[in-house]
N, C-alpha and C positions, 0 to 999 in steps of 0.2 A: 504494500500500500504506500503512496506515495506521502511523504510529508505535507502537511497541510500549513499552508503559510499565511498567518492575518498581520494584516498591515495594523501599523500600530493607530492610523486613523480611524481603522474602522472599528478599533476596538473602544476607541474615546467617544465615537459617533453613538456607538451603538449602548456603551456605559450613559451616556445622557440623554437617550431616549431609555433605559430602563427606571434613572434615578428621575424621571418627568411620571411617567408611567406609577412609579412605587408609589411616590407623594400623592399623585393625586387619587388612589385607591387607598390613600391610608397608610402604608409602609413605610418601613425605611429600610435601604441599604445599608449595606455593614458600613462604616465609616472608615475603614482601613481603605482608603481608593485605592491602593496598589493591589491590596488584595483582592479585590472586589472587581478591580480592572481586570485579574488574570484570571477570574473564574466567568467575566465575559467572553475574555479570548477561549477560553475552553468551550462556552455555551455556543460559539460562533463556528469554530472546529469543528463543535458534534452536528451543529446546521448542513457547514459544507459536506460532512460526513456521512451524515443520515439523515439529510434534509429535515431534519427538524430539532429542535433548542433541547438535545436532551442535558439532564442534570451531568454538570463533567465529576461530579462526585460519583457519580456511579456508575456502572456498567451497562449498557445500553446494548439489544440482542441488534440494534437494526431494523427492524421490524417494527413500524410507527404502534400496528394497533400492539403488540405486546409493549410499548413504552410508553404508551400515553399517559401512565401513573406519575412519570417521572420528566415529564416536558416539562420547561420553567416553564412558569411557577408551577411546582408539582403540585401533587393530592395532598401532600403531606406537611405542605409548610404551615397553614394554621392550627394543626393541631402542634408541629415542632414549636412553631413562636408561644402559642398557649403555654406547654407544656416548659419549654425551655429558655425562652428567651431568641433563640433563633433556629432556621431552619439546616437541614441537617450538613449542606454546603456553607454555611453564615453567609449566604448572598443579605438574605432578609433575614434583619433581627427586631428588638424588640424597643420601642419608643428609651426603657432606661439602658439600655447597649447604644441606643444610634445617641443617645444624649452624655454619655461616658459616666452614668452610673453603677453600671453594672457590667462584667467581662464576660463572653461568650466564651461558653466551655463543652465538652464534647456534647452531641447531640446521639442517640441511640439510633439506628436505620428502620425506620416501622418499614419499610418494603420490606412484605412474605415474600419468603424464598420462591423460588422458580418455580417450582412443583405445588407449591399451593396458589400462586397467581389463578385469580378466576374461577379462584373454588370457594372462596369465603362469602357463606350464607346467611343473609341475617332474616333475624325474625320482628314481623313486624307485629303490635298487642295491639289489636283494636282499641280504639278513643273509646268507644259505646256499642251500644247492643244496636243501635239505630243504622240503617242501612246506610251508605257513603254514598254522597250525592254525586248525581250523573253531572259533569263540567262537559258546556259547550267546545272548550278545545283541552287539549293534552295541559300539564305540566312540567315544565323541564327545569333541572336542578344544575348549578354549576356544582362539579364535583371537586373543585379545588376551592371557591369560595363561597358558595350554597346561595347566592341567587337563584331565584325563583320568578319565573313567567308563566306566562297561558297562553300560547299559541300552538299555528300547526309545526313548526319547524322549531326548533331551539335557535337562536340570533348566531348571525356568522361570527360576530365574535362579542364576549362576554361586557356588558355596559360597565361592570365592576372592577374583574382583573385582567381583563383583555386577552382571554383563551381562545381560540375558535373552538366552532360549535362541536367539535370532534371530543370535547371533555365535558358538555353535557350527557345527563340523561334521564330519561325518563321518571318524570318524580310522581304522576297522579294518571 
C-alpha cells in the first residue's frame, strides 16, 4: 500500500472546519492543537484510505457498513465525554478539559469485539399497557447524538453533529 501523504494545509483546513463544527454542536476539541492537528491528519488518511473519516485510534476493517460505529464523530463519544471527560481518541473532550481544569486520562474502548458486532440485542419494556400510536411518518434517531425526526427519509446529514444519514436509524 502506498504511503499516504497530507499536506500540512489541508490538515489546518480541515482542523478549523472541525473546531467550527465542535462549537457550534456544543463540543470542544482537545486543546492540545498539535495533538488534535495529528489525529486530523490520521482522520484525513483513513478518508483517502477508506473513503471515509474512520476513528485513527482504531482499526478500521475497510468496509464503510462494518465501520460506521467508529466514523468521527463515533457512536461512542457521548457516552466516553459523559462517562470520562473525553472520547476514547481525546479528539472531543469535556467543557473542564477544553477549559484546563481537568486532565484527560485513559478512556476504556466500548467497541465489542469483532465477533459480537451486530449481535447486541436490546430489550425494549413497554411505557403502558395502552397500544402505541400509529405516527403518520417513520422516526429516525441519530445514533451518535440521538436526535430525533418524523419523516420518510432520515436528513442527509445530521442538523446537530453533522453525520450523514448513513448513522441514523430507525427509532419508531
Amino acid at each position: 500500500m502506498p504511503l499516504i501523504q497530507i499536506r500540512p494545509e489541508d490538515v489546518v483546513a480541515s482542523y478549523h472546519v472541525l473546531q467550527k463544527d465542535a462549537t457550534d454542536g456544543g463540543y470542544h476539541l482537545n486543546p492540545d492543537a498539535e495533538f488534535t492537528k495529528n489525529l486530523v491528519s490520521g482522520l484525513l488518511k483513513n478518508e483517502q484510505r477508506y473513503g471515509y473519516p474512520a476513528c485513527p485510534c482504531r482499526l478500521a476493517s475497510g468496509k464503510k457498513e462494518q465501520d460506521l460505529d467508529i466514523i468521527c464523530p463515533c457512536d461512542y463519544r457521548d457516552p466516553d465525554l459523559n462517562d470520562f471527560g473525553s472520547c476514547y481518541c481525546a479528539l472531543y473532550v469535556s467543557d473542564a478539559i477544553a477549559n484546563g481544569g481537568k486532565i484527560s486520562g485513559p478512556v476504556p474502548d466500548r467497541r465489542p469485539p469483532r465477533s459480537e458486532r451486530g449481535t447486541i440485542i436490546t430489550h425494549t419494556i413497554p411505557l403502558s399497557a395502552s397500544p402505541s400510536p400509529t405516527l403518520p411518518l417513520p422516526v429516525w434517531r441519530c445514533k451518535v447524538c440521538g436526535y430525533l425526526c418524523a419523516r420518510e427519509q432520515p436528513p442527509e446529514i445530521c442538523p446537530i453533529c453533522k453525520v450523514t444519514k448513513d448513522r441514523f436509524e430507525r427509532f419508531m
